[in-house]
C-alpha positions in Angstrom: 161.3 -124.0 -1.6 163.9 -126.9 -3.0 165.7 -128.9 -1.5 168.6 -132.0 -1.9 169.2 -134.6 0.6 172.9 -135.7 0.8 173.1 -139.6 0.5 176.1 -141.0 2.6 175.5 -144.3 4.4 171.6 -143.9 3.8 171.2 -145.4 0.8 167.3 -145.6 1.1 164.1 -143.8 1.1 162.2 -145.9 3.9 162.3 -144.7 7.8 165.6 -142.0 6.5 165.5 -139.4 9.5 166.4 -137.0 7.7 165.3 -137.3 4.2 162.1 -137.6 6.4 162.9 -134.0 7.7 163.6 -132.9 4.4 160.0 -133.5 3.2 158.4 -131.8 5.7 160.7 -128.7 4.8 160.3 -128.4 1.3 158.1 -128.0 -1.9 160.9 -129.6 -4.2 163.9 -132.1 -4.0 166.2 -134.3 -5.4 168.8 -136.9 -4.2 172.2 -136.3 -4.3 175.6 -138.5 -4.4 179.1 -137.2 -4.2 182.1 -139.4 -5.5 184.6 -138.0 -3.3 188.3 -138.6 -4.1 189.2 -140.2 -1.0 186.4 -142.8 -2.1 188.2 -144.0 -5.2 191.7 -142.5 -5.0 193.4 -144.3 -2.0 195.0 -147.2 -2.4 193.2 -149.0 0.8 190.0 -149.3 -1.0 188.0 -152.1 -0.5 187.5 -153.2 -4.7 184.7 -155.6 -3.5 182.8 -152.4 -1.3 183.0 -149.7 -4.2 181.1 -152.7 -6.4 178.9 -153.1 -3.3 178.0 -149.3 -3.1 177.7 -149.2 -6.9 175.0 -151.6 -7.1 173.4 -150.0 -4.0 173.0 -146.5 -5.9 171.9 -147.7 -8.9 169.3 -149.7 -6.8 168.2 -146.1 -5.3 168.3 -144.4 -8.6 165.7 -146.8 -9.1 163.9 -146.4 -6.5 163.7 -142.5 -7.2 163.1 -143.5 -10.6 159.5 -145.1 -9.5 158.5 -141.5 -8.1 159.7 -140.3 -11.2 162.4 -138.3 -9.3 166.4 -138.5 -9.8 169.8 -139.2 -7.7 172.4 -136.5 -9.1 175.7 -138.0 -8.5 178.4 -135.0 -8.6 182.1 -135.9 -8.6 184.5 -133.9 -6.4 185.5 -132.2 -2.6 181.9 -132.2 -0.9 182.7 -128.6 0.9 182.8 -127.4 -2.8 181.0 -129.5 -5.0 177.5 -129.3 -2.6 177.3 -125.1 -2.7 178.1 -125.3 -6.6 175.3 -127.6 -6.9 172.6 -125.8 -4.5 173.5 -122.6 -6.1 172.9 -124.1 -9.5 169.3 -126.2 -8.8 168.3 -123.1 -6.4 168.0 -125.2 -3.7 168.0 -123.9 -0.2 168.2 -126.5 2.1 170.2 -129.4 2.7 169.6 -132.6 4.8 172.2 -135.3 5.6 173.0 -138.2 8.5 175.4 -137.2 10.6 179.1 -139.5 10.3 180.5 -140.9 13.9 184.6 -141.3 12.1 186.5 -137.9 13.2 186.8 -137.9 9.6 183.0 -137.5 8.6 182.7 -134.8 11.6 185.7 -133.1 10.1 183.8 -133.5 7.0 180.3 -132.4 7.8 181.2 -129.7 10.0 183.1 -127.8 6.7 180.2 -128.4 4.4 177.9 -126.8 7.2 180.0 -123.8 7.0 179.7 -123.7 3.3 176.3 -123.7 2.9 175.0 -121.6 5.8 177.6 -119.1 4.7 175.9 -119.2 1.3 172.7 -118.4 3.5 171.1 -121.7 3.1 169.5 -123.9 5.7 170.9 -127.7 6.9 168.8 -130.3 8.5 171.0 -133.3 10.0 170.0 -136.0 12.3 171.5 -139.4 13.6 170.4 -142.2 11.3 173.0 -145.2 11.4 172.3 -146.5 15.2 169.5 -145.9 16.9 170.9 -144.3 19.7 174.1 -141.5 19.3 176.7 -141.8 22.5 175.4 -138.6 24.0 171.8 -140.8 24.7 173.5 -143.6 26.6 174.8 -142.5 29.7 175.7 -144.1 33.5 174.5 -142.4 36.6 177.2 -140.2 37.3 177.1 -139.1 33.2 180.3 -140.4 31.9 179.6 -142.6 28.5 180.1 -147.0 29.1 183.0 -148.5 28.9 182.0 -151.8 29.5 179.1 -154.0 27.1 176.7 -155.2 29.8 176.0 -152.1 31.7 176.0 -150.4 28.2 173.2 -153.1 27.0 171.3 -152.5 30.2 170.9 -148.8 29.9 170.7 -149.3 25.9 167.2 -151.5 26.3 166.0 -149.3 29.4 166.2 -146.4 26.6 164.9 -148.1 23.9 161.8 -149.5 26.3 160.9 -145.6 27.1 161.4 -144.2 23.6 158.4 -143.4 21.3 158.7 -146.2 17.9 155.9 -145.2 16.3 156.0 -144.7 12.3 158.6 -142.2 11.3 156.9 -141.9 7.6 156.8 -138.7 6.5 153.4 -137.0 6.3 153.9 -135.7 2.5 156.3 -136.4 -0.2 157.7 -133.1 -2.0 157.5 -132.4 -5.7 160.5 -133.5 -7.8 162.6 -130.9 -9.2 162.2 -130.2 -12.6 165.0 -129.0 -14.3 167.6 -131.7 -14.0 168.6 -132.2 -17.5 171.5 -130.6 -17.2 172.8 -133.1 -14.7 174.9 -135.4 -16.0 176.6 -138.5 -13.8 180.2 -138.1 -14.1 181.7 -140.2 -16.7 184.4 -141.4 -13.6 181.9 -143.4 -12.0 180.8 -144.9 -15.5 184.4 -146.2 -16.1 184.7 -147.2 -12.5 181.6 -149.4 -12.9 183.0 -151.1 -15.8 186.3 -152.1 -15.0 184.9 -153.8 -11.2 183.3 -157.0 -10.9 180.2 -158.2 -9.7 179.8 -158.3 -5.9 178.9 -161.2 -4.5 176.3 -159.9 -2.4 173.6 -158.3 -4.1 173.1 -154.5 -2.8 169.8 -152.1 -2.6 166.7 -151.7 0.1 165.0 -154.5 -1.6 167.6 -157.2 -1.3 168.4 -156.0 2.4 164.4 -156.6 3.3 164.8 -160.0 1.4 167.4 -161.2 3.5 166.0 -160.0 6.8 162.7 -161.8 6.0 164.9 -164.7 5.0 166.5 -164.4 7.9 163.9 -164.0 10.3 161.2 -166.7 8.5 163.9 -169.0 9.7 167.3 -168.5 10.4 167.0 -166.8 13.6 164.9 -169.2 15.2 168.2 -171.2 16.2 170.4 -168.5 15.8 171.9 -168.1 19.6 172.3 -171.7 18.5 174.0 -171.7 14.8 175.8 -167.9 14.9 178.8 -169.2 15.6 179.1 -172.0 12.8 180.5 -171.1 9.8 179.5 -174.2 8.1 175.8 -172.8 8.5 174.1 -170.2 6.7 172.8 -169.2 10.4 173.8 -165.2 10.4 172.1 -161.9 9.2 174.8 -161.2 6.8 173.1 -157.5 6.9 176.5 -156.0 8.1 177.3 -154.5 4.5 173.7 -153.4 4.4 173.5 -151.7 7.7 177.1 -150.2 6.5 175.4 -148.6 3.7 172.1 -147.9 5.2 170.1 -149.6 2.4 168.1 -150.9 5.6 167.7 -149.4 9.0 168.9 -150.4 12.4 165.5 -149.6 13.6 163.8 -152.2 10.6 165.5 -154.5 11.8 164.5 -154.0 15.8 161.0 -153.7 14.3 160.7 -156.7 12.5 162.7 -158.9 14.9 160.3 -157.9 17.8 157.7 -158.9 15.4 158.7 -162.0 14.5 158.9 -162.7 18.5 155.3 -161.5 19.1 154.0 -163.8 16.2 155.7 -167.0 17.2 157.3 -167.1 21.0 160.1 -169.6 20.2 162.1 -167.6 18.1 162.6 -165.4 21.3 166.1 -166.8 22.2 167.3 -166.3 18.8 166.1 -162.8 18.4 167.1 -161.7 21.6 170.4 -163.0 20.8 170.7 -161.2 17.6 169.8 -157.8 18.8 172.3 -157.8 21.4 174.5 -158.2 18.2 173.1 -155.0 16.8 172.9 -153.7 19.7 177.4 -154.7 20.2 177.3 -152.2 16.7 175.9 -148.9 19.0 178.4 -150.0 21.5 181.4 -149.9 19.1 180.0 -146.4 17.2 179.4 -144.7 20.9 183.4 -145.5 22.0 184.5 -144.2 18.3 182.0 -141.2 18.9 183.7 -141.1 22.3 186.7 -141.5 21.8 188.4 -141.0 18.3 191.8 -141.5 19.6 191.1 -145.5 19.0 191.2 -145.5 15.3 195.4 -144.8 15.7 196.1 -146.6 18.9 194.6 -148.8 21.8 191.8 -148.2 23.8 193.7 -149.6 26.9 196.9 -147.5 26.6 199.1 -149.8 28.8 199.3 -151.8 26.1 201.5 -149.3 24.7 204.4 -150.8 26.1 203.5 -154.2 24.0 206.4 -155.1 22.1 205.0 -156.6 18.8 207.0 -158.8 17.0 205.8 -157.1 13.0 207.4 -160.6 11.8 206.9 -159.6 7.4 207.1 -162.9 6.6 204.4 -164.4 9.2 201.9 -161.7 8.0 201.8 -161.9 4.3 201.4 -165.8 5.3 198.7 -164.5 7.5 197.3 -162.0 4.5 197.6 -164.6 1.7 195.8 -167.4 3.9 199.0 -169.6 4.0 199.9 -170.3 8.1 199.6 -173.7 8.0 196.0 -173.6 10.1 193.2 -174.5 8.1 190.3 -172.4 10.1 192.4 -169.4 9.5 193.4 -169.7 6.5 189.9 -170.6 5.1 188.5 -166.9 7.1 191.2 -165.1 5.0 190.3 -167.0 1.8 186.5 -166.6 2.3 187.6 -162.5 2.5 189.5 -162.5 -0.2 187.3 -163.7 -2.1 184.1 -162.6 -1.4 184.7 -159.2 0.9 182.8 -161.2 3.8 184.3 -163.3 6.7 182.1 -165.5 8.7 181.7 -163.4 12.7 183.7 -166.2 14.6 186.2 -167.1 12.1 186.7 -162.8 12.6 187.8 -163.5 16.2 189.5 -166.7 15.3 191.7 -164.5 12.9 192.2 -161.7 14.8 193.1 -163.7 17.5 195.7 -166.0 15.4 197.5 -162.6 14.2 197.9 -160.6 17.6 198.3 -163.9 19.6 199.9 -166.5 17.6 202.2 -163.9 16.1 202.3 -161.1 18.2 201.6 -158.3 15.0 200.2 -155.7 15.8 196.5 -155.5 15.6 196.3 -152.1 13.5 198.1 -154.3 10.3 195.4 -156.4 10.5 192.2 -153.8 10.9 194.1 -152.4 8.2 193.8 -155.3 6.4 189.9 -156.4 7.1 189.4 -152.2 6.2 191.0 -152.7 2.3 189.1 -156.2 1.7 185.9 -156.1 3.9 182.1 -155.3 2.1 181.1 -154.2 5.5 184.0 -152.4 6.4 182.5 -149.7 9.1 185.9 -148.1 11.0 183.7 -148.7 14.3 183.2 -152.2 14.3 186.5 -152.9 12.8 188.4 -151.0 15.2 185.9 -152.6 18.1 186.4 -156.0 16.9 190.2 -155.9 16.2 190.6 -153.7 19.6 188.5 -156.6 21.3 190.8 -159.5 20.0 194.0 -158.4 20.7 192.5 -157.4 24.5 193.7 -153.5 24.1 190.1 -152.3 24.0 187.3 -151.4 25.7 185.4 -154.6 26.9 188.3 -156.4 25.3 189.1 -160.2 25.5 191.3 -160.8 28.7 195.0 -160.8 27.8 194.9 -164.2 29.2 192.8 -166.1 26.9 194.2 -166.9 23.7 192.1 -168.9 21.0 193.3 -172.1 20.5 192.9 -172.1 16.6 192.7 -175.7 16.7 190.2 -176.3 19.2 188.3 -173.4 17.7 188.3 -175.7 14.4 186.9 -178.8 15.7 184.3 -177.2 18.1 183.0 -174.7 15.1 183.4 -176.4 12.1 183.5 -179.7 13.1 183.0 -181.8 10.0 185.2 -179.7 8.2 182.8 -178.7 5.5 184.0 -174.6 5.9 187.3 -175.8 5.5 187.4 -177.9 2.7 184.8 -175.1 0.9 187.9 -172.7 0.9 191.0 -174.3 1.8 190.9 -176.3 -1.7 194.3 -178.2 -0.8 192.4 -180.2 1.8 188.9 -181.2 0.5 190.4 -184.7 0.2 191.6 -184.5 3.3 190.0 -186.5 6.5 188.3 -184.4 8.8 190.3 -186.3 12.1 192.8 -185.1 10.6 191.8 -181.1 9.4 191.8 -180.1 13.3 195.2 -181.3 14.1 198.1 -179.4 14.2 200.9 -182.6 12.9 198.4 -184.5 10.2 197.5 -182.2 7.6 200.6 -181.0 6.3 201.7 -184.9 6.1 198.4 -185.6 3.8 198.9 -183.2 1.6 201.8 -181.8 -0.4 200.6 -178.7 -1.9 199.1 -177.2 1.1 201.8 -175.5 4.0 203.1 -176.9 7.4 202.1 -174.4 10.3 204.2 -171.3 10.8 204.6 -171.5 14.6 203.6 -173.8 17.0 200.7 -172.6 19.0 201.3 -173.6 22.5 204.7 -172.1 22.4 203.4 -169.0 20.7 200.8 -168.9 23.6 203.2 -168.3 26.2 205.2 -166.1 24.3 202.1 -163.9 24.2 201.4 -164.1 27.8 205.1 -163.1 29.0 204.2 -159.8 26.5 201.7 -158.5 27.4 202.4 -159.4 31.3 205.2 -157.1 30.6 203.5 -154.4 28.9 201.2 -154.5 32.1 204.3 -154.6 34.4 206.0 -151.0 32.7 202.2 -149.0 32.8 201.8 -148.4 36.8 198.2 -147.4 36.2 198.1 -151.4 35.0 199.3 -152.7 38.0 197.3 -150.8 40.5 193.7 -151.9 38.7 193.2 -149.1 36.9 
């Protein structure tokens, strides 16, 4: 019996659930890839995360490579182009990792159709998180909508769950006859005309950083995540985005690294809460798709945004005037990646400071971001501009400023991306009158933030004051 396993946002062969399901199914497989349109024709596409996912399936053609097996990469509408390809190789079942966007349901659910109606078999499973929203639940049964009792009933799950070795017992035979698949000459051109990312992708350079990560880093991590001066973070997002290493790796290695050496326990702990802030934001998407087009918290659908053009292509080209924000949107621009805490700073700045609308920007972050996942965007953005679950209080506003000097406070993040100011004092890179007065090529601030502040909190007091529900508690 043959089968293929659909690659998505698994792009490995270690601890896959169900690749691993796959094996114990079949006599016969091969890896499969499709290049959707939707992955290279719209506009939003992150350049910098096609190069990314490039260099991540050429690192797991490798891999198949060494067990002198293939990764067909077919070019086209899955619902179509997966039959076609089944029919062709003979194959008779397929495995994949289920999708949490309403979009990858859609997705999944029409390719089921097509291939059981063919009259072949389908093995799926949850893969990206360790837990799917259905696992998490309160006592009366109603999914979290709140972190801390989430992460309570997310560790008292995780403590009574088996974690023993999901390696399969046995390893199918390649399938022989793949000559007459060919990659499609789309994704050869594509791969010439985009530049190198700047983080490398693959299994093996996910399990280099961890180890990097956890032979030091996280040891003062609870202590350093929050610097952007530091190299003191994972930076795994874009390889837990594309699966090249699993969530549950990381658990299991982390714990590890605790049980060998008892100090790093702080740092760990802290890091997994992190990973553990990624289920959260995948379980309210799973929950409740309705977020990706509108907030969470819908009285906030009486905010009146201000959608100033001019303030957010100052905002999008890293020109405001404030050098921490400006630095975060330059650091994205250039290398798909923005620092965790300069994220909120950022995201703050744009709903806050100028009251835009917070979609603009998780539209943004979406078309630039490596690690672009719709959950943790949406999450993140949601959380910022306090219209989310768990969300920031309306009432406390970043002080980009403040948030300068405390995080970055010799200035060295800064300077690294802001080139205007690297000649510029650092007493004077967290102050809203100096900089513009030291330097001529580099712009005065675009609003004032104090004012701004209590622009923001008239807003969204009135936003509260038209929903009822608001004003009652609810």
């Amino acid at each position: 019996m043959r089968g293929l396993h659909w690659f998505r946002n698994d792009l490995r062969l270690k601890d896959n659930r169900a690749l691993g399901d796959l094996f114990q199914a079949v006599d016969e497989w091969c890896g499969l890839f499709v290049l959707e349109p939707r992955l290279i024709d719209v506009p939003s596409v992150s350049q910098k995360r096609l190069s990314f996912l490039f260099e991540c399936l050429e690192d797991l053609s490798d891999d198949l490579d060494k067990v002198r097996n293939r990764l067909v990469i077919v070019e086209g509408p899955t619902e179509t182009e997966i039959p076609r390809l089944m029919h062709k190789l003979s194959a008779s079942v397929l495995s994949f990792n289920e999708g949490t966007t309403p979009f990858a349901r859609s997705r999944d659910q029409s390719v089921v159709c097509s291939v059981k109606k063919a009259g072949h078999r389908v093995l799926k499973r949850r893969d990206h998180v360790i837990f799917a929203a259905t696992d998490i639940r309160s006592s009366k049964g109603s999914a979290y909508s709140v972190y801390t009792p989430y992460r309570n009933a997310w560790w008292k799950k995780y403590s009574q769950s088996d974690h023993s070795d999901l390696a399969p017992s046995k390893r199918p035979s390649p399938i022989a006859d793949l000559g007459s698949v060919s990659t499609p000459q789309l994704l050869i051109n594509l791969k010439r005309h985009l530049d190198k990312p700047a983080f490398q992708g693959g299994h093996q350079a996910a399990h280099d950083r961890l180890n990097q990560f956890l032979n030091k880093s996280v040891a003062h991590y609870h202590q350093n995540r929050d610097r952007p001066d530091l190299d003191g973070t994972s930076r795994l997002s874009m390889h837990l985005r594309f699966g090249t290493i699993s969530v549950r790796e990381c658990f299991k290695q982390a714990m590890e690294a605790t049980h060998a050496d008892p100090s790093y326990e702080s740092g760990v702990q802290q890091w997994l809460d992190e990973l553990i802030w990624r289920e959260f934001y995948n379980a309210i998407l799973e929950e409740n798709p309705r977020v990706l087009q509108g907030n969470y918290r819908q009285e906030y659908d009486y905010l009146n945004w201000r959608n100033n053009p001019k303030d957010f292509s100052a905002w999008c080209e890293g020109r405001t005037g404030f050098p921490i924000v400006d630095a975060g949107i330059r650091q994205l621009l250039s290398t798909g990646w923005m620092h965790n805490r300069i994220r909120m700073i950022v995201a703050s700045f744009l709903t806050k400071d100028l009251l835009t609308d917070w979609k603009l920007g998780e539209r943004f972050f979406f078309e630039h971001l490596v690690d672009g996942d719709p959950a943790s965007n949406n999450g993140g953005w949601q959380w910022a501009a306090s219209t989310g679950t768990n969300a920031q209080p309306y009432f406390r506003i970043f002080n980009p400023w403040k948030q300068s000097e405390r995080w970055d406070p010799k200035g060295d993040y800064i300077r690294r991306w802001v080139t205007e100011l690297r000649g510029v004092p650092v007493s004077h890179l967290h102050s809203p009158t100096s900089v513009s007065q030291l330097t001529s090529d580099y712009p005065t601030p675009i609003v004032d933030h104090a004012s701004r502040r209590t622009a923001a909190l008239m807003e969204y007091r009135k936003a509260r004051e038209r929903n009822p529900e608001a004003q009652q508690g609810v």
